[in-house]
C-alpha positions as CSV (number, residue, x, y, z in Angstrom):
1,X,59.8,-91.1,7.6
2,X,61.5,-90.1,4.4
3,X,57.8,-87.9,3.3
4,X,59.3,-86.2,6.8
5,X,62.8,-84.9,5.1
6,X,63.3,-81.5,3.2
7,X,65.7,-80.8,1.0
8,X,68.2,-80.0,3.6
9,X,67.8,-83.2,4.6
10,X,69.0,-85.3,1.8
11,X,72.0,-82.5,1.8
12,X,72.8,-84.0,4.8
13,X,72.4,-87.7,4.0
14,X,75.0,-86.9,1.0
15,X,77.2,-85.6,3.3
16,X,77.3,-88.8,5.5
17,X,77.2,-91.0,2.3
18,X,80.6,-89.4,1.2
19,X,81.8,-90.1,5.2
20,X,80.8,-93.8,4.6
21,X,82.4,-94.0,1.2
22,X,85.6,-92.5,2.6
23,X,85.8,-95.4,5.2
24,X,85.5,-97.9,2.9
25,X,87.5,-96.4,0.1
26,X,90.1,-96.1,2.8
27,X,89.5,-99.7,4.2
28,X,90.2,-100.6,0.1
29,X,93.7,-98.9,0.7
30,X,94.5,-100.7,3.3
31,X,94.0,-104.2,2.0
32,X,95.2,-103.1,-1.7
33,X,97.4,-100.5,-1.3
34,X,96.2,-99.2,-4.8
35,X,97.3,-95.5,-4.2
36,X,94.4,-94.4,-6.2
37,X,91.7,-95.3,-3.4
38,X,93.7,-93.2,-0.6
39,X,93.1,-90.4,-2.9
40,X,89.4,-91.4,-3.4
41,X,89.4,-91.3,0.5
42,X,91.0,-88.2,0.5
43,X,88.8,-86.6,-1.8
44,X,85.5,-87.4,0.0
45,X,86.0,-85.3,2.7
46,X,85.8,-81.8,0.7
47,X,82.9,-83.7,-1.0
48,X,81.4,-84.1,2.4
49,X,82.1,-80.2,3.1
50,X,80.5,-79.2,0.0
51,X,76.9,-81.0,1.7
52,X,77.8,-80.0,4.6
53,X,77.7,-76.1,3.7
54,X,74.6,-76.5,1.2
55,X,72.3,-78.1,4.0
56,X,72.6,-75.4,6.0
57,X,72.4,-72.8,3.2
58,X,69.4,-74.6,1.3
59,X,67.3,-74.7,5.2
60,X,67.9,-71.5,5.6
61,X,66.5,-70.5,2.5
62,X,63.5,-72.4,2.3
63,X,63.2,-72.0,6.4
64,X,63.2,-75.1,7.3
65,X,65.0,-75.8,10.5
66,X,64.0,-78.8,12.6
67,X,65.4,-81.0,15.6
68,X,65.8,-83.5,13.1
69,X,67.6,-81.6,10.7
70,X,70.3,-81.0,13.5
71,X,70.7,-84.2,14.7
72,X,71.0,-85.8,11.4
73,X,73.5,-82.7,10.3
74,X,75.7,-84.1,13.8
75,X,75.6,-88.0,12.5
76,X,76.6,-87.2,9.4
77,X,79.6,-84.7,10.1
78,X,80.9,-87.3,13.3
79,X,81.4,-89.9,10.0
80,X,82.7,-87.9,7.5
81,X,84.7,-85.5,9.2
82,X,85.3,-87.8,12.2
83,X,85.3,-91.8,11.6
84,X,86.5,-91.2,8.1
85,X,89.5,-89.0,8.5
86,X,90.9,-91.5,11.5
87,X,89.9,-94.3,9.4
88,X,92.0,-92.5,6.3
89,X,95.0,-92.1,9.0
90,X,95.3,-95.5,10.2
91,X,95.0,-96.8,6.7
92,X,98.1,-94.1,5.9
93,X,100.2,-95.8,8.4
94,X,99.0,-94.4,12.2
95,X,98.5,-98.1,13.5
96,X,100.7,-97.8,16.9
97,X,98.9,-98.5,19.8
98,X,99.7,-95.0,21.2
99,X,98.4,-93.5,17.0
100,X,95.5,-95.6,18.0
101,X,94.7,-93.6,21.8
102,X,95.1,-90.6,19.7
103,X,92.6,-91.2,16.9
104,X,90.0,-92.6,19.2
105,X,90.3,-89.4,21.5
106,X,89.8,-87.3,18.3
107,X,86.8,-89.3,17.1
108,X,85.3,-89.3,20.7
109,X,86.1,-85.3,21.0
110,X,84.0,-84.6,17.5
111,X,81.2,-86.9,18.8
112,X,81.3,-84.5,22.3
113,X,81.8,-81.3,20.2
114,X,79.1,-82.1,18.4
115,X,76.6,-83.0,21.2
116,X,77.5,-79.8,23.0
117,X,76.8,-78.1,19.8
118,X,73.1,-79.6,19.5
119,X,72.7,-78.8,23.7
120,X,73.7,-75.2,23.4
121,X,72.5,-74.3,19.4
122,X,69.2,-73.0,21.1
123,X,71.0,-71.0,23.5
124,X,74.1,-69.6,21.3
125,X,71.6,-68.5,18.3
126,X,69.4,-65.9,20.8
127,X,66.4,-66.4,18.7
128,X,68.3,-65.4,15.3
129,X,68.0,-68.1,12.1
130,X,71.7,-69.6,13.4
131,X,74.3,-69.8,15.8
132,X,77.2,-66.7,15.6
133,X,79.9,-68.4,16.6
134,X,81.1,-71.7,17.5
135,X,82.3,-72.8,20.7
136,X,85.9,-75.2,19.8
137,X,86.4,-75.7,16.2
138,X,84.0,-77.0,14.0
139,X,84.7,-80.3,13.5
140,X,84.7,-80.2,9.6
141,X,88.1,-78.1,10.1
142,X,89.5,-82.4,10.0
143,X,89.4,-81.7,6.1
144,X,92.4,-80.0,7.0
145,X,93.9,-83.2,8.5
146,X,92.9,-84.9,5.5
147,X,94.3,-82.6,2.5
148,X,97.5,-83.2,5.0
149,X,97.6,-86.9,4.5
150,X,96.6,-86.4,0.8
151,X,99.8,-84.2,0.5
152,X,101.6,-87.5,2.5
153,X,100.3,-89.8,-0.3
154,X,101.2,-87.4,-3.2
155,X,104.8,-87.5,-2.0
156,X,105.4,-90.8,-1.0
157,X,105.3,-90.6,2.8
158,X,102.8,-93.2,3.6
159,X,103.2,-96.3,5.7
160,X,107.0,-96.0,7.0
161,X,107.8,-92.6,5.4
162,X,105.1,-90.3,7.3
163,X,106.3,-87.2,8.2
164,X,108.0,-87.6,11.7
165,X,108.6,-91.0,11.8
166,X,108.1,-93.3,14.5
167,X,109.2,-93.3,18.4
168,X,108.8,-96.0,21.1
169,X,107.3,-95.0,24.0
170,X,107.0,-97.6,26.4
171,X,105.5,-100.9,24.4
172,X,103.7,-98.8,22.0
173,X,104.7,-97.1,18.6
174,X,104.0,-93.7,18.0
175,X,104.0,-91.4,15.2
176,X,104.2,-88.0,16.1
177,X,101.7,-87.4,12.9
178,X,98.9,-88.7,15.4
179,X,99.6,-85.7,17.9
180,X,98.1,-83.2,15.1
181,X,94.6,-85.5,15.9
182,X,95.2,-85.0,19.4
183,X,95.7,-81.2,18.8
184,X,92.5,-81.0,16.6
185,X,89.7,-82.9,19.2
186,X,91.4,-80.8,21.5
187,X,90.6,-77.5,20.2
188,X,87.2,-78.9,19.2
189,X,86.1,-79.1,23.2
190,X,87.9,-75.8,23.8
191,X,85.0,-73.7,25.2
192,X,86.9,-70.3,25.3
193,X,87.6,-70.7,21.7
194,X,85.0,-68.7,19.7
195,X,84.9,-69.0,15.8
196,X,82.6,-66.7,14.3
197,X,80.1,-68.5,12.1
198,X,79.6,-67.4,8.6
């Protein structure tokens, strides 16, 4: 399989490496609370960009766009710029069971972004090299979310101290942090949201 790859390819398989490593870096966090992993975590995710942008750029170039060039480009983007930056927030102190609904509803709206994305690429491109614009946010726009919780980390709001606080509603916990994840898979599935693609 691997004679199969190009270039782009192992682009791509960088990109979900950093994804991976920003899961477990964060997982490292959460048992050590070393504050040095969070920002390992942290820093994965423009890592994880930078692959992200040179797959595309680098199959372009050399022309080599393929079905399984996109569907390996989607797996690795749902972990790094989906799994990983809910993993990062739980490990920064989202752990109510109302921060929980709201990271799994992020995750699930990147892995539905995503395969709308790989349904409609064909159609959205009209026969040009790429797409022109994206329907919903791209999904790497969570490195946003991330630099956020970097920022947290940097001055001390982690754990209790996140920005907000924490309300009861009902018998969960909820920090109003989490709502910004809601907010995000949201306008990932938004289909009258056009972002021009560059």
């Amino acid at each position: 399989m691997l004679r199969e790859f190009h270039l782009a390819d192992f682009l791509t398989l960088c990109n979900a490496a950093c994804g991976v490593a920003g899961v477990f870096l964060a997982m490292l966090y959460a048992v050590e609370g070393a504050k040095a992993w969070f920002y390992a975590a942290a820093a994965m995710a423009p890592a994880a960009f930078i692959f992200d942008v040179l797959d595309g750029r680098v199959a372009r170039w050399r022309s080599q766009h393929s079905a399984l060039g996109r569907e390996l480009d989607s797996l690795a983007d749902i972990i790094s710029f989906g799994v990983a930056p809910a993993a990062l927030a739980f490990a920064a102190g989202l752990r109510g069971g109302w921060d929980w609904v709201a990271l799994i509803y992020f995750v699930c709206c990147g892995v539905s972004r995503l395969a709308r994305y790989n349904v409609t690429a064909e159609t959205l491109s009209a026969g040009a090299a790429k797409v022109a614009y994206f329907e919903g946010t791209p999904i790497p726009t969570s490195v946003l979310l991330t630099a956020l919780l970097a920022v947290a980390a940097w001055q001390d709001r982690l754990g209790d101290q996140l920005y907000g606080g924490v309300w009861m509603l009902g018998p969960w916990a909820l920090h109003p942090l989490s709502l910004l994840f809601v907010l995000s898979g949201t306008l990932m599935l938004s289909k009258t949201l056009r972002i021009p693609k560059l």
